[in-house]
Backbone as CSV, one residue per row, in Angstrom:
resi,resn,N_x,N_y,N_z,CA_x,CA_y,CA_z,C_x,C_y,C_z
1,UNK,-0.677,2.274,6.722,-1.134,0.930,7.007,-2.552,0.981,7.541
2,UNK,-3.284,0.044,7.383,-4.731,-0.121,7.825,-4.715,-1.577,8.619
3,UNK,-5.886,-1.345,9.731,-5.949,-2.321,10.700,-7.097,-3.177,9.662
4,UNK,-7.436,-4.530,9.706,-8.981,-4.813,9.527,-8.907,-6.762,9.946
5,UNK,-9.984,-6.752,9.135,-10.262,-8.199,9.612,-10.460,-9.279,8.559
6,UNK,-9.685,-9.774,8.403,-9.986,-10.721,6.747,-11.827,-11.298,7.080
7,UNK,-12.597,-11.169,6.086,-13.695,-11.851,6.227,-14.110,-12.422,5.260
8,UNK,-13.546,-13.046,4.358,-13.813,-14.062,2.496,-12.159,-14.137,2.403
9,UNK,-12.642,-15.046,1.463,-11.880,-15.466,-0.043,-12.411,-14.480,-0.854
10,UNK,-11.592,-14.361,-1.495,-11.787,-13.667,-3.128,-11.176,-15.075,-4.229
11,UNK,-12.203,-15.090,-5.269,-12.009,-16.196,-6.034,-12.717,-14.966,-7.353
12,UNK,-11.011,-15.191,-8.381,-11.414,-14.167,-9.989,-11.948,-15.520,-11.087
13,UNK,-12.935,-15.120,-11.388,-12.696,-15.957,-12.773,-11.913,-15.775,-13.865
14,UNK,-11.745,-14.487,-13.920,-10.519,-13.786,-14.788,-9.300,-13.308,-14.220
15,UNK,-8.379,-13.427,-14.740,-7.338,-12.638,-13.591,-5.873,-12.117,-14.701
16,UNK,-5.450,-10.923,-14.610,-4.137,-10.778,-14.954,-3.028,-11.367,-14.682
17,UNK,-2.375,-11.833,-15.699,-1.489,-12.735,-15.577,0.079,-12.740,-14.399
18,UNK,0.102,-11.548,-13.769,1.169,-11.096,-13.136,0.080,-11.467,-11.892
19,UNK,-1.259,-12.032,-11.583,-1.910,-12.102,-10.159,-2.311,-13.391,-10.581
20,UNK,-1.580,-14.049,-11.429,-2.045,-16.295,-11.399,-1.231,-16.455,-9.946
21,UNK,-2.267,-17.278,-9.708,-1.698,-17.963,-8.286,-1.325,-17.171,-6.990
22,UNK,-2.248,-16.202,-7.189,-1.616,-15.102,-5.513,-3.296,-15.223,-5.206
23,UNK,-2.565,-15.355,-3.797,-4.468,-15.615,-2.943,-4.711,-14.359,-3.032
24,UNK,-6.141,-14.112,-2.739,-6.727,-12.999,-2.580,-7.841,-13.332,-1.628
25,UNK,-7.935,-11.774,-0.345,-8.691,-12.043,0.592,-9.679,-10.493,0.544
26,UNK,-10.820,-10.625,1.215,-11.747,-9.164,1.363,-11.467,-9.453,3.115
27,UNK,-10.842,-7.650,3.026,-10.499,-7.328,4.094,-11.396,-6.359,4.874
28,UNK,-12.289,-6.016,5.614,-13.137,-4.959,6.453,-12.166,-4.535,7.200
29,UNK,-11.958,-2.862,6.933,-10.966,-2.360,7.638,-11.698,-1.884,8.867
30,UNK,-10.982,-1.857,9.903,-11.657,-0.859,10.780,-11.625,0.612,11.244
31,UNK,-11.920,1.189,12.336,-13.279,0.329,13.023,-14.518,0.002,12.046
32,UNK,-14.813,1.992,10.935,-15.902,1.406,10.191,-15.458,1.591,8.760
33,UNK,-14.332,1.226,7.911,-13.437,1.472,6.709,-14.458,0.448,5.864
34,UNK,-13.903,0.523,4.520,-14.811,0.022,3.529,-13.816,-0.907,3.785
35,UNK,-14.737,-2.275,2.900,-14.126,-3.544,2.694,-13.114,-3.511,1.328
36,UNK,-12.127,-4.095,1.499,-10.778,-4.280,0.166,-10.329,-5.455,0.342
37,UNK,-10.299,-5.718,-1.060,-9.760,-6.675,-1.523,-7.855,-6.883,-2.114
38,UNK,-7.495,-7.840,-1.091,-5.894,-7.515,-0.638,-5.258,-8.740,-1.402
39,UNK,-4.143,-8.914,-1.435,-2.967,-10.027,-2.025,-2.399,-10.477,-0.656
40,UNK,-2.675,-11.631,-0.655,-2.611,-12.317,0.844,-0.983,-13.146,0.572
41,UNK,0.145,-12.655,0.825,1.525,-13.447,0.615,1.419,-14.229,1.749
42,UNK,0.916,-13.947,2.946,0.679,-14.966,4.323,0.254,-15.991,4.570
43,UNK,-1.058,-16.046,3.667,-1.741,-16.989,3.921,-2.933,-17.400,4.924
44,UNK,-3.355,-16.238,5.391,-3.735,-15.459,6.778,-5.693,-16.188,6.500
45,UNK,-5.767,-16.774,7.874,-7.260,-17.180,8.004,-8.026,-16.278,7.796
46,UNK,-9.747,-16.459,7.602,-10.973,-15.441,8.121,-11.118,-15.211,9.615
47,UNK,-11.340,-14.011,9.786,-11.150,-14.110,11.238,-10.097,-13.221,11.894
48,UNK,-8.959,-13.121,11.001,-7.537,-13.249,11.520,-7.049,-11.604,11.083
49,UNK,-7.068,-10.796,12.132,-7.051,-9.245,12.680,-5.321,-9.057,11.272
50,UNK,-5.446,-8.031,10.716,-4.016,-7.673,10.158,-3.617,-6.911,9.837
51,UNK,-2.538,-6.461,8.960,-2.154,-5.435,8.848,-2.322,-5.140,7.443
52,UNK,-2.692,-4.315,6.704,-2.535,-3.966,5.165,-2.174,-2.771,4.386
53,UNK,-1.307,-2.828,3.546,-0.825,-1.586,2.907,-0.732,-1.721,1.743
54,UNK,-1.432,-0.549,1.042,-1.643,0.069,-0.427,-0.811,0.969,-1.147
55,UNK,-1.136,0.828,-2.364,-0.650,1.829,-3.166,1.014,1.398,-3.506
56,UNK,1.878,2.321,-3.576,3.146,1.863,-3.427,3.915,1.054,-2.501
57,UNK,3.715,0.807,-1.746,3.847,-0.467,-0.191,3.911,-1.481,-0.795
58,UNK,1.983,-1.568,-1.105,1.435,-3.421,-1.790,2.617,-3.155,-2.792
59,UNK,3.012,-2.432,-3.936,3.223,-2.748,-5.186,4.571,-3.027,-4.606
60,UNK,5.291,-2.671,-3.609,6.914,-3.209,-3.681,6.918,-4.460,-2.647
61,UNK,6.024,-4.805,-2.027,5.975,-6.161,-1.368,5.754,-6.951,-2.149
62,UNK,4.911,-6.753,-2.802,4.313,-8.231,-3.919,5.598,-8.264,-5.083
63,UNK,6.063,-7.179,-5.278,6.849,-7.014,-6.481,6.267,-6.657,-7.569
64,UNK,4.895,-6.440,-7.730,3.995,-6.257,-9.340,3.174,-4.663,-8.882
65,UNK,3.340,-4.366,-9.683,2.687,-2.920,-9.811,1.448,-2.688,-10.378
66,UNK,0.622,-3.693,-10.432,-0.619,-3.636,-10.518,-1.663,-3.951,-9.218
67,UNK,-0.699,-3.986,-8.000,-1.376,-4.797,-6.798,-1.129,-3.294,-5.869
68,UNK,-2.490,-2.915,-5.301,-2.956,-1.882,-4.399,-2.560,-2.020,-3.343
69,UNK,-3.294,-3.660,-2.878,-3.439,-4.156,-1.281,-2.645,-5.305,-1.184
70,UNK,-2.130,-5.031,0.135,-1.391,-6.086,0.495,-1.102,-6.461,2.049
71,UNK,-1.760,-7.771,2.545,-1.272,-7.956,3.421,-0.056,-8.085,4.072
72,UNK,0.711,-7.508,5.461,1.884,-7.420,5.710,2.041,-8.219,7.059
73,UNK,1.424,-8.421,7.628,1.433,-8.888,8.878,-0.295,-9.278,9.954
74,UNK,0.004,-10.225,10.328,-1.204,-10.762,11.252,-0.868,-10.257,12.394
75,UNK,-1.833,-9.623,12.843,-1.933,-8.568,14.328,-2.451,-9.740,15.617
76,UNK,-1.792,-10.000,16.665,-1.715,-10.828,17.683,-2.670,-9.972,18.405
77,UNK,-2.149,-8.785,19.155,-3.400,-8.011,20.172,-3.415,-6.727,19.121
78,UNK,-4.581,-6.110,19.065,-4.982,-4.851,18.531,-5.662,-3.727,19.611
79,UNK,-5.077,-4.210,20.990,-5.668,-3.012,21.865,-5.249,-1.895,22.110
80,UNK,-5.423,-0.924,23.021,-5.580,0.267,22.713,-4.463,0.264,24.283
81,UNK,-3.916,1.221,24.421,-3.110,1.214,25.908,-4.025,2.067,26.605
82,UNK,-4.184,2.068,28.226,-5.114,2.530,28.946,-4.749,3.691,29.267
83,UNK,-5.606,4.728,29.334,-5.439,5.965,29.713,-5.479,6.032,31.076
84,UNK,-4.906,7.687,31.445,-4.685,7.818,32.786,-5.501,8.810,32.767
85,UNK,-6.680,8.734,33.784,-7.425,9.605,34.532,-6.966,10.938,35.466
């Protein structure tokens, strides 16, 4: 799973017919991960911290095996627990 941050829409002018009608979002993973472009089943704002998983994950969440990325969940806190000195 990868942490990141939805930051766009993705809008295809073309699209395979097994991805009509599934949103698509560009995700910046963090802290410094490349940006991907995910299958949003959530519905999840810009802005809005989450969770995403590829490869075989996306392809059995979405159900289509042409889909990499996939959002799974919107992350509420993403902090870190405090260490002990």
């Amino acid at each position: 799973m990868l942490l990141g941050e939805v930051v766009g829409k993705v809008w295809a002018d073309r699209i395979l017919s097994p991805l009509q009608g599934r949103r698509l979002v560009l995700v910046r993973v963090r802290p410094d991960g490349p940006d991907l472009v995910a299958v949003d089943p959530l519905n999840v704002g810009i802005g809005t911290t989450v969770l995403v998983v590829t490869d075989e994950a996306a392809a059995a969440v979405t159900g289509e095996a042409t889909v990499d990325a996939a959002v799974v969940a919107l992350v509420a806190d993403a902090g870190t627990a405090p260490t002990t000195d």
